[in-house]
C-alpha positions as a Markdown table, in Angstrom:
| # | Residue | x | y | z |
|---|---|---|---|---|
| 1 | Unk | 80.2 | 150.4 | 117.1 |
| 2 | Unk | 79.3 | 147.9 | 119.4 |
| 3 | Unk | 77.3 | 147.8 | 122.4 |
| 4 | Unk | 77.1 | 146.4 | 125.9 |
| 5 | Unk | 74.3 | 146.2 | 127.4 |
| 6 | Unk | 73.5 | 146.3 | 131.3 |
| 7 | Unk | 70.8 | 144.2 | 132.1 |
| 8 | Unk | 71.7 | 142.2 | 134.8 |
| 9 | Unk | 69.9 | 144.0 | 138.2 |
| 10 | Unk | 66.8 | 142.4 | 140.8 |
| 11 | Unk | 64.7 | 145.3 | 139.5 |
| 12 | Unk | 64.0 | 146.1 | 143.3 |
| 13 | Unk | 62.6 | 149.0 | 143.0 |
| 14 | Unk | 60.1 | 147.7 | 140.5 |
| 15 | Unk | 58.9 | 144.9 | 142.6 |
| 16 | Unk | 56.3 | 143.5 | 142.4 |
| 17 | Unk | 56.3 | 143.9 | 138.9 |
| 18 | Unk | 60.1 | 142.4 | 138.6 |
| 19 | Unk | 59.5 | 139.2 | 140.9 |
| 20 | Unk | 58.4 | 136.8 | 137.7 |
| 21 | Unk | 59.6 | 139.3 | 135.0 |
| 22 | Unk | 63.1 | 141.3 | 134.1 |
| 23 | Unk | 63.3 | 144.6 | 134.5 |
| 24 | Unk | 64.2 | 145.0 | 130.3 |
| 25 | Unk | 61.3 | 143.1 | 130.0 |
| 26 | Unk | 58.6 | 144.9 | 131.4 |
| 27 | Unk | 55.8 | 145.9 | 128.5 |
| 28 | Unk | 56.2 | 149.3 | 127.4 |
| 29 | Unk | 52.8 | 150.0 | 125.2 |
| 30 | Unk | 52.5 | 146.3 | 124.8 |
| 31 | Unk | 56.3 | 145.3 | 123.7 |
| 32 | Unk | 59.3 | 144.7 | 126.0 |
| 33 | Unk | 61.0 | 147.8 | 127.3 |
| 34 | Unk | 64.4 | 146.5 | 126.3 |
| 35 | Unk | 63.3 | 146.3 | 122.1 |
| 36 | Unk | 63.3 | 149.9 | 122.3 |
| 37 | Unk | 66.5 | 150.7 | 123.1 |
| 38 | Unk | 68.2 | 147.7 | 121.0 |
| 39 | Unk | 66.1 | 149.3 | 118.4 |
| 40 | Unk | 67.8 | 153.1 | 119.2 |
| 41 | Unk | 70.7 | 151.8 | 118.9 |
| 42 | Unk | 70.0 | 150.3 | 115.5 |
| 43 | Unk | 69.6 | 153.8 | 114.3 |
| 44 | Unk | 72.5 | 154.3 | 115.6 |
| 45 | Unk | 75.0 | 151.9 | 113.4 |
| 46 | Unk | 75.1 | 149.9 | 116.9 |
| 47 | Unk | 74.4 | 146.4 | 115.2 |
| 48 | Unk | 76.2 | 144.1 | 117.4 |
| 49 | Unk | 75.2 | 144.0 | 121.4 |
| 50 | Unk | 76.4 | 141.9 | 124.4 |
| 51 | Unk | 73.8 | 141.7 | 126.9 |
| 52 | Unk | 75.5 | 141.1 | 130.4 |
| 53 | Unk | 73.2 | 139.3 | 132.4 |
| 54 | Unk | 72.3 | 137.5 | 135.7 |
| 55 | Unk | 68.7 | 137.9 | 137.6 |
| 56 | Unk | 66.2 | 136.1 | 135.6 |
| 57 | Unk | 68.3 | 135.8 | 132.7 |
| 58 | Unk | 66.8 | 133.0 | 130.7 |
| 59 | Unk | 63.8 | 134.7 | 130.0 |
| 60 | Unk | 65.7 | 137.7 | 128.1 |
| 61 | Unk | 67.5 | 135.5 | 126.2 |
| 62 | Unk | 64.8 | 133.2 | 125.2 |
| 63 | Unk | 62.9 | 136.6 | 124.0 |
| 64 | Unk | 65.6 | 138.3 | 121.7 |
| 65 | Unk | 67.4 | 135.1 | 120.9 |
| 66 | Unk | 70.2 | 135.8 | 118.3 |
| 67 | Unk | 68.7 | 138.9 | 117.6 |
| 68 | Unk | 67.8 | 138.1 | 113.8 |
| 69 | Unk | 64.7 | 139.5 | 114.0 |
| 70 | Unk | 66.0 | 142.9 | 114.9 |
| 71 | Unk | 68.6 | 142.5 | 112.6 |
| 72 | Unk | 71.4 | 142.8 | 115.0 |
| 73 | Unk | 73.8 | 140.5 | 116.2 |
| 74 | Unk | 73.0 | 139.5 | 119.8 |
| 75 | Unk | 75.3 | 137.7 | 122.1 |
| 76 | Unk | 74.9 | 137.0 | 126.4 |
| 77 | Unk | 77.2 | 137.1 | 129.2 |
| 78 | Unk | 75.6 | 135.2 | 132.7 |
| 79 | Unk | 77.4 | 136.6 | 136.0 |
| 80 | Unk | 77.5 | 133.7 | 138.6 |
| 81 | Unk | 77.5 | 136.4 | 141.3 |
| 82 | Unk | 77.5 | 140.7 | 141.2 |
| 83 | Unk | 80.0 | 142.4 | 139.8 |
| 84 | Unk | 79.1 | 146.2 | 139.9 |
| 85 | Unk | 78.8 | 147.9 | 136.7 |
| 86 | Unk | 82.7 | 147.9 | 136.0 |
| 87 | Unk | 82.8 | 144.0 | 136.9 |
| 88 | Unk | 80.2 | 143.7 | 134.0 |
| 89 | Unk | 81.2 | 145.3 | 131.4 |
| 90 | Unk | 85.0 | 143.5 | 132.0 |
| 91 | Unk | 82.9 | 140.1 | 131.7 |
| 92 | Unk | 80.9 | 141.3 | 128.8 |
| 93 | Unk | 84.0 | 142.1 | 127.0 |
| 94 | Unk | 85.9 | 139.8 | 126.1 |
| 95 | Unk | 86.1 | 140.0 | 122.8 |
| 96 | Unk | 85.9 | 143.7 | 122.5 |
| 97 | Unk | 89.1 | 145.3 | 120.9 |
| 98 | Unk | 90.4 | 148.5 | 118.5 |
| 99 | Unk | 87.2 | 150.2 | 118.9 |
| 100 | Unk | 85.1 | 152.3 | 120.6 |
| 101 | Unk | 82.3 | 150.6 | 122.4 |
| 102 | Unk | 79.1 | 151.8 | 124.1 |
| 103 | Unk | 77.8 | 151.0 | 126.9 |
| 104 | Unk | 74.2 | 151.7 | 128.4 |
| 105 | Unk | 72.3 | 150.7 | 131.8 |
| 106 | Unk | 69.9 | 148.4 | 130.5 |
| 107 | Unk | 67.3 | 150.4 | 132.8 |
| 108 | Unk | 67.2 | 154.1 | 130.9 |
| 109 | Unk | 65.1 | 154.9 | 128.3 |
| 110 | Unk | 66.0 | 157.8 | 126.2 |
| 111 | Unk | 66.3 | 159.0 | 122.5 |
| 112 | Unk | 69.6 | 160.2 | 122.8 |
| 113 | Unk | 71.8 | 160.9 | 119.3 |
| 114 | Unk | 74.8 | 158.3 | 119.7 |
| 115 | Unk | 75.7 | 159.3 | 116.3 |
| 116 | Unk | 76.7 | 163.0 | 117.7 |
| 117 | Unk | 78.2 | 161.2 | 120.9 |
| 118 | Unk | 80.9 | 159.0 | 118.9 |
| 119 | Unk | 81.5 | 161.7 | 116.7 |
| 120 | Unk | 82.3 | 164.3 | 119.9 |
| 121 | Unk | 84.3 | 161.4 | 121.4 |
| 122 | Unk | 86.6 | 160.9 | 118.5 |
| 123 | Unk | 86.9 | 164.8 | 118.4 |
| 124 | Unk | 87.8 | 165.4 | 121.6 |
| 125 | Unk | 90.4 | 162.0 | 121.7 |
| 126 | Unk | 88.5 | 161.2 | 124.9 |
| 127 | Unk | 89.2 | 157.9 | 126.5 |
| 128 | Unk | 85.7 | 158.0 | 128.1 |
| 129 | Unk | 82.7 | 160.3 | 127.3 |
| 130 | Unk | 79.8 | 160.2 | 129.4 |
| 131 | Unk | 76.3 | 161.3 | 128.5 |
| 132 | Unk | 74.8 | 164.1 | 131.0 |
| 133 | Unk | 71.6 | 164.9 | 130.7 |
| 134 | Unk | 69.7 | 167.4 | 133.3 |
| 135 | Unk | 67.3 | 166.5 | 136.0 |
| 136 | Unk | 65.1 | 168.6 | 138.5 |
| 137 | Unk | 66.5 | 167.3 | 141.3 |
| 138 | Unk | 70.7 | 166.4 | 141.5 |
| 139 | Unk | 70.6 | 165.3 | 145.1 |
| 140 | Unk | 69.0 | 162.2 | 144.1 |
| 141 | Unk | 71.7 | 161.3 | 141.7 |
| 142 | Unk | 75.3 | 161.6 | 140.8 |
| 143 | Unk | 76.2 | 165.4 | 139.2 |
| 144 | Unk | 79.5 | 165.7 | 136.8 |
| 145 | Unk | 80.8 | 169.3 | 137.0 |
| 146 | Unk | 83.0 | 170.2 | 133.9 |
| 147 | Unk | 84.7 | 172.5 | 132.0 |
| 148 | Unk | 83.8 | 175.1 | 129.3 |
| 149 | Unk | 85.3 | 172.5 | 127.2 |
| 150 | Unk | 83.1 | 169.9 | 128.9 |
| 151 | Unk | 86.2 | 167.7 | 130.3 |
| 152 | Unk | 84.9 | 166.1 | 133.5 |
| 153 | Unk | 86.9 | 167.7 | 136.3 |
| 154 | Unk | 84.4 | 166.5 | 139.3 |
| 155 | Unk | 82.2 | 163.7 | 140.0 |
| 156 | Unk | 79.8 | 164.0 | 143.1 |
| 157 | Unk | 77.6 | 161.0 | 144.0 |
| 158 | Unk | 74.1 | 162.4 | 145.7 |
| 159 | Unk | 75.4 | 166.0 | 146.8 |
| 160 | Unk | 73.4 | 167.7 | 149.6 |
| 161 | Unk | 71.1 | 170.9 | 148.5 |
| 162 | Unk | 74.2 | 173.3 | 148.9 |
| 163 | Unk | 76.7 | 171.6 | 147.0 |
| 164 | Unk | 74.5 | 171.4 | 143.8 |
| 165 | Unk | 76.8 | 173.2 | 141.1 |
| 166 | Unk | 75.0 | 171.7 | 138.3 |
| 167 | Unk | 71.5 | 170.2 | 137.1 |
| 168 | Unk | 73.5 | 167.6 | 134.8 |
| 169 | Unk | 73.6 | 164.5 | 135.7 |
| 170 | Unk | 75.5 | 161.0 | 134.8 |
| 171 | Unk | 72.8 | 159.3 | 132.6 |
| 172 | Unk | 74.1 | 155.7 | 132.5 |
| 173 | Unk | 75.6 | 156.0 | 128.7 |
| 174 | Unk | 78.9 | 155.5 | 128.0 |
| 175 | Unk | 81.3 | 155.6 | 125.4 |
| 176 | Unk | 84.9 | 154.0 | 126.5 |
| 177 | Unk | 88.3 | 153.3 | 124.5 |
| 178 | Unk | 88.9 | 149.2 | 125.2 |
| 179 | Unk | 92.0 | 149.8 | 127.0 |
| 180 | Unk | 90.0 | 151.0 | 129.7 |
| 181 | Unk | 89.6 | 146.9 | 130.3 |
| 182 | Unk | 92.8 | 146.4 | 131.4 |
| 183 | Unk | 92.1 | 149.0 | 134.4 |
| 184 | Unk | 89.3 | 146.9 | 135.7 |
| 185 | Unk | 89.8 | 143.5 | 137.8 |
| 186 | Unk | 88.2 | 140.2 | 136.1 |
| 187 | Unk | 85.9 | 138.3 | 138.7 |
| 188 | Unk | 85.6 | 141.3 | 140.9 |
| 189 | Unk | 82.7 | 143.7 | 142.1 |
| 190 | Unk | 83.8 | 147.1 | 140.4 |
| 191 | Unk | 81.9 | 150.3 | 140.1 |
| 192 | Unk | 83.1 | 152.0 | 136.7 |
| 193 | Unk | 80.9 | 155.1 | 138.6 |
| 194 | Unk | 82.8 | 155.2 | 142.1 |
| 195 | Unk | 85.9 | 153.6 | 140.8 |
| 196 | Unk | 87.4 | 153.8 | 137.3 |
| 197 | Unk | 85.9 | 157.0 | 136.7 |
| 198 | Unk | 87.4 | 159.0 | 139.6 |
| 199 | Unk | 90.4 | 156.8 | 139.2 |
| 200 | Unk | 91.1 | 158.0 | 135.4 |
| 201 | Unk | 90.7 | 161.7 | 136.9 |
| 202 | Unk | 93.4 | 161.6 | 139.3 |
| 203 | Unk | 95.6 | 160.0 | 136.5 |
| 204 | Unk | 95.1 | 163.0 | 134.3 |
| 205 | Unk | 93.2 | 160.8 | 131.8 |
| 206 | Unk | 90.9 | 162.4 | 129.5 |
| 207 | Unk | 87.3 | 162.2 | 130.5 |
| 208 | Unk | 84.5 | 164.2 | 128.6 |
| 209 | Unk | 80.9 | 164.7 | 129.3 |
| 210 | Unk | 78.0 | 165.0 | 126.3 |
| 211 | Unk | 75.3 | 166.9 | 127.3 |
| 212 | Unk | 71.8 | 166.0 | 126.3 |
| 213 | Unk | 68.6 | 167.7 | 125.7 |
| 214 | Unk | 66.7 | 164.8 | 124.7 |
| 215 | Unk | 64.3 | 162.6 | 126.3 |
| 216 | Unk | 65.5 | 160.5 | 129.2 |
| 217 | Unk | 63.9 | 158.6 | 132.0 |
| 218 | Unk | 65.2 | 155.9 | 134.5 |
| 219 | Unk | 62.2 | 153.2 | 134.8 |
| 220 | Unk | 63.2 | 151.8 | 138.6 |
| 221 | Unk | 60.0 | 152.9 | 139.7 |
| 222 | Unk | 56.5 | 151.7 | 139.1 |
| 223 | Unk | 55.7 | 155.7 | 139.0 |
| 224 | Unk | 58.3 | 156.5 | 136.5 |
| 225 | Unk | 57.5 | 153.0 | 134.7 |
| 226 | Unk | 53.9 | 153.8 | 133.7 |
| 227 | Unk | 55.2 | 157.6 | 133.3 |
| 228 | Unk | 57.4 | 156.3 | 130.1 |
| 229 | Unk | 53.9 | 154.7 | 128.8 |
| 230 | Unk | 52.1 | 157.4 | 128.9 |
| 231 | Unk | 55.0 | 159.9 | 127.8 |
| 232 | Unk | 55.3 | 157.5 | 124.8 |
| 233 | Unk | 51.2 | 157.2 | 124.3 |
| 234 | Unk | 50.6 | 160.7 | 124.4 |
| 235 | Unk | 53.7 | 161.3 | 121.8 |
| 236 | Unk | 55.8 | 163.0 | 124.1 |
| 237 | Unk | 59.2 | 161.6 | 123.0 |
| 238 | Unk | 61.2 | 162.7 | 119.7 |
| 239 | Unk | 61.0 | 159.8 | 117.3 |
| 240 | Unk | 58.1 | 157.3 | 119.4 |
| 241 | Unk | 54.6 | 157.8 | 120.3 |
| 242 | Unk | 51.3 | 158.5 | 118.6 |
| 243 | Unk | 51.1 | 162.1 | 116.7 |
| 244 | Unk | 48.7 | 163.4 | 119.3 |
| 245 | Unk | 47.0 | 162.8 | 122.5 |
| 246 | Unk | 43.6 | 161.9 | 121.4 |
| 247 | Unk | 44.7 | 158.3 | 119.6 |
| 248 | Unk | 42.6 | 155.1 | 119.9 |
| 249 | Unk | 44.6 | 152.1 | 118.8 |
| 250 | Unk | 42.7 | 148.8 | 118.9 |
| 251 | Unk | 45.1 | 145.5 | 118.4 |
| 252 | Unk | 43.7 | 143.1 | 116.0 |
| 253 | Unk | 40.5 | 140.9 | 116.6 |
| 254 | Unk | 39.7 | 143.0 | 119.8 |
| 255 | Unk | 35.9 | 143.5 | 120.1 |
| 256 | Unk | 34.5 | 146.5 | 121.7 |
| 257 | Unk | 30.9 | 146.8 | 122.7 |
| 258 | Unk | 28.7 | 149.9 | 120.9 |
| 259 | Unk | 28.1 | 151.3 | 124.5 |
| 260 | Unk | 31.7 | 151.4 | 125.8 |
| 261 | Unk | 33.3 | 154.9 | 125.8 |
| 262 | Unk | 37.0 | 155.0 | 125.4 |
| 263 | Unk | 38.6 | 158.3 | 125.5 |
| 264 | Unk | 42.2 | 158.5 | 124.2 |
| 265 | Unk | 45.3 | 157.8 | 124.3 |
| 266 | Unk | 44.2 | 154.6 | 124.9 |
| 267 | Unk | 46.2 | 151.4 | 123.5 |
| 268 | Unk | 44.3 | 148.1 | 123.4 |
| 269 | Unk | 45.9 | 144.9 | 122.9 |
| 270 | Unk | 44.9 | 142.0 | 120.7 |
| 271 | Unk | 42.1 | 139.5 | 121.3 |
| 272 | Unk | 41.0 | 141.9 | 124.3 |
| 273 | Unk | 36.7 | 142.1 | 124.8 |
| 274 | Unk | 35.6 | 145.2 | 126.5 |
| 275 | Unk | 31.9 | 145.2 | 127.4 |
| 276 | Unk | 28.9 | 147.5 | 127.7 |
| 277 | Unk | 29.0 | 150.5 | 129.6 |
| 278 | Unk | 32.7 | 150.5 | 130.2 |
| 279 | Unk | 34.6 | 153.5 | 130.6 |
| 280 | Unk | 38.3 | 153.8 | 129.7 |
| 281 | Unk | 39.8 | 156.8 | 130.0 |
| 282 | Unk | 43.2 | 157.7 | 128.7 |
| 283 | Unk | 46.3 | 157.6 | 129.1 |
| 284 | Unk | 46.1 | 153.8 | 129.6 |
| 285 | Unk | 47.6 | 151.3 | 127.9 |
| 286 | Unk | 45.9 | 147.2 | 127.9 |
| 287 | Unk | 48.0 | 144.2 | 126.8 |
| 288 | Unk | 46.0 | 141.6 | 124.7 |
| 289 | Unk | 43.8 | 138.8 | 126.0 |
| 290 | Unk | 42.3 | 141.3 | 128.7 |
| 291 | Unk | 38.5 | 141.5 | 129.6 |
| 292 | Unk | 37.3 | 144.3 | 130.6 |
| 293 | Unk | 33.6 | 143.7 | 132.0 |
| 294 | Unk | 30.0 | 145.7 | 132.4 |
| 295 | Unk | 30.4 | 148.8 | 133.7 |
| 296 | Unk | 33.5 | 149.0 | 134.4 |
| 297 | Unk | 35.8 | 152.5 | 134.8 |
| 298 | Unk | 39.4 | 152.0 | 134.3 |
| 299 | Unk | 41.5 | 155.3 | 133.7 |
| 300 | Unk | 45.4 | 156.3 | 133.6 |
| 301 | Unk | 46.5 | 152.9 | 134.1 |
| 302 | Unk | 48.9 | 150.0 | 132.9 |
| 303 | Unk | 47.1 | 146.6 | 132.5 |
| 304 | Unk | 49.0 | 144.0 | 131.5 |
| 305 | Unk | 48.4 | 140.4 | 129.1 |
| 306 | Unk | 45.5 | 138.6 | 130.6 |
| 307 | Unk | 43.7 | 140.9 | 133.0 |
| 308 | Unk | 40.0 | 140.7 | 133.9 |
| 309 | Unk | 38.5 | 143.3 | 135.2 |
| 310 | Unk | 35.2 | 142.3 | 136.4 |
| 311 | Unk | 32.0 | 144.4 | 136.0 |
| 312 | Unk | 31.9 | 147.4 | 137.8 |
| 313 | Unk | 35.0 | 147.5 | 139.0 |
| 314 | Unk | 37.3 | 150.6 | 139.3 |
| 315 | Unk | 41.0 | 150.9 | 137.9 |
| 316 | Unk | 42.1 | 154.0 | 138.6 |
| 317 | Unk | 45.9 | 154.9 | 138.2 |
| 318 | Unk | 47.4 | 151.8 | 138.9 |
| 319 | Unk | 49.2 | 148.6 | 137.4 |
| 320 | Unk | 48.3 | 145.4 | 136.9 |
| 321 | Unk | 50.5 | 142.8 | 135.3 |
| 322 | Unk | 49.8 | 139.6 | 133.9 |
| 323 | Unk | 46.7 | 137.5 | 134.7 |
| 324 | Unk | 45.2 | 139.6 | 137.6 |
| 325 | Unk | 41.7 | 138.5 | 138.0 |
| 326 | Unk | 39.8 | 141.8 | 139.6 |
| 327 | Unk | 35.9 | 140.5 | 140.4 |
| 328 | Unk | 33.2 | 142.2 | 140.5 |
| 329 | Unk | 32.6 | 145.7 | 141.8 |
| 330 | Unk | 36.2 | 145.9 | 143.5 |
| 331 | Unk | 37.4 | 149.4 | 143.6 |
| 332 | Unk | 42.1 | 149.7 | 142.9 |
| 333 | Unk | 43.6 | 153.2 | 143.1 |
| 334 | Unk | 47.3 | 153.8 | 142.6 |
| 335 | Unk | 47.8 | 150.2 | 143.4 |
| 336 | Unk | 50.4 | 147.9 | 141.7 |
| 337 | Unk | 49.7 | 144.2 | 141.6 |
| 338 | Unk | 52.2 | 141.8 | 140.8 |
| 339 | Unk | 51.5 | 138.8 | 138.4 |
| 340 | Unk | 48.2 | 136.1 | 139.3 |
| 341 | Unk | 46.8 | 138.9 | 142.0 |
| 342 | Unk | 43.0 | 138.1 | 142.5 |
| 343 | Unk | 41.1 | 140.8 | 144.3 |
| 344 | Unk | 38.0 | 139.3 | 145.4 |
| 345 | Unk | 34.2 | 140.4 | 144.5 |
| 346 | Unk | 33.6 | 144.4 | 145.8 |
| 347 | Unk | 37.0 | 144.4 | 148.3 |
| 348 | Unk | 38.0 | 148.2 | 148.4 |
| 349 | Unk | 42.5 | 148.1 | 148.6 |
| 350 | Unk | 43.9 | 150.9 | 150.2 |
| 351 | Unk | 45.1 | 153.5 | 147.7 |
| 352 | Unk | 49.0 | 153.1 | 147.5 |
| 353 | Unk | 49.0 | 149.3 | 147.8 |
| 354 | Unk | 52.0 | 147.0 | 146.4 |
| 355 | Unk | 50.6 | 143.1 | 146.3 |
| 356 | Unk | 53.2 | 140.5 | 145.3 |
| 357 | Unk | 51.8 | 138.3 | 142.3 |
| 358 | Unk | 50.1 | 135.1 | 143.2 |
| 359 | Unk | 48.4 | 136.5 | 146.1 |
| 360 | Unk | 44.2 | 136.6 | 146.7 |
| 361 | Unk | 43.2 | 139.8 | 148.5 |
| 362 | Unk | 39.7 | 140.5 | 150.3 |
């Protein structure tokens, strides 16, 4: 089966993280979010992928290349302007025929069995089968209500309290027949969501959901970003992780000194120095080249390639990504600092703060 790939979106909601760096590339315990799900997907028998791309798309290509390294067969699609999910996927596919293809939004992480899916779509002769998987809260997403027989009779995009029928939700997988392409204009902004979907429901085409159990999260937030790291770090999902929740991992040629106290899950990067009298406290995860100086106290946090933080500073719940430079004795809580932020010597930021990278604070 092959595989396409959404990867193409400004990351918004990620900012400041996403101004210099694509969403699918955001480190996830030290290694590009998007390797893990081409590597799922591996697992999977999906062995060829088209990644449809267009906001900072040289940098995804220039990091996955042909895709030889992951033994997979990877090809790119650039959109010159947004075409909505459907648009995509009709752009991505041109040379998609006499099979079954998947296709995921490149910003959902989950260990879902695509195995099982293919298998119940064949059974069920579906011409699209859409994984489901159940949230807390519906009203913050689109909710599929089906039959006993799980064909899609009802799609409902952000339903008020009251019309909540259902906890499952649409969870950005899909598995579609390619004569489904034909339905969907070329050039054109097309939502396979709000517009094929509901479309192939009033045509009496055969739409089936797959409900999952697994583990699924969407990473648009910098909350639900460093909430996949430390689900992952503390071996929370099926198939990743460490085996429990007191792991130290400490990347090669990292030197740690005899007085620093790290309590686990802690990941450490490569070529990192952490000094005397530091405290890190876990879950956090640190890319390599990092300093983390005298006395400092750095807990549940994301740090990524780079990072100094200076001596007696506080980290406390928050992330940094590359080549912050936090000086002495400032004090960051639940703060997210975009790439080159300096925070100058003992400057206290206000809890909650977003700085866009290249900025000096204090």
């Amino acid at each position: 089966m092959k595989g396409i790939i959404l990867v193409g979106g400004m990351g918004t909601r990620l900012r400041p993280l996403t101004w210099d760096t694509p969403k699918s590339l955001v480190p996830v315990l030290n290694k590009p979010f998007l390797e893990y799900v081409l590597r799922h997907l591996k697992k999977h028998g999906v062995d060829e992928v088209i990644l449809a791309l267009s906001n900072l798309a040289s940098p995804i290509q220039e990091c996955f290349g042909d895709g030889h390294d992951l033994e997979m067969k990877i090809s790119y699609v650039v959109e010159k302007s947004a075409l909505g999910t459907g648009g995509a996927i009709k752009n991505a596919a041109g040379d998609l025929s006499g099979d079954s293809f998947l296709v995921l939004n490149g910003d959902i992480f989950s260990d879902f069995d695509y195995t099982d899916m293919l298998k119940f779509h064949r059974q069920h002769r579906s011409s699209a089968t859409i994984a489901l998987t159940p949230v807390d809260d519906p009203t913050l997403y689109g909710l599929i209500e089906t039959t006993d027989s799980l064909r899609v009779t009802r799609f409902l995009e952000k339903p008020k309290a009251q019309e909540v029928t259902t906890n499952l939700i649409n969870a950005g997988a899909y598995i579609l027949e390619p004569d489904l392409l034909d339905i969907i204009p070329s050039e054109t902004e097309y939502s396979v969501e709000r517009q094929l979907f509901p479309s192939m429901l009033k045509a009496g085409s055969s739409v089936y959901a797959f409900p999952s159990s697994g583990y699924w999260i969407d990473i648009g937030s910098p909350e639900k970003y460093s909430r996949l790291n430390f689900d992952l770090l503390c071996g929370n999902v099926a198939s990743y992780g460490f085996q429990n929740n007191c792991d130290i991992i400490v990347g090669y040629n990292s030197q740690i000194h005899p007085t620093a106290r790290l309590e686990g899950p802690v990941l450490l990067g490569e070529n990192c120095v952490v000094g005397s009298n530091v405290t890190i406290k876990g879950p956090t995860v640190i890319g390599s080249r990092c300093r983390i100086e005298e006395e400092a106290f750095v807990s549940t946090s994301v740090i990524w390639q780079g990072v100094t933080v200076g001596r007696g500073c506080r980290f406390v719940s928050g992330i940094a990504a590359d080549d912050c430079a936090l000086q002495q004795g400032c004090e960051i809580e639940q703060a997210v600092l975009g790439n080159n932020v300096t925070i100058l010597k003992n400057y206290k930021l206000a809890s909650g703060t977003k700085v866009e990278p290249r900025q000096t604070i204090g």
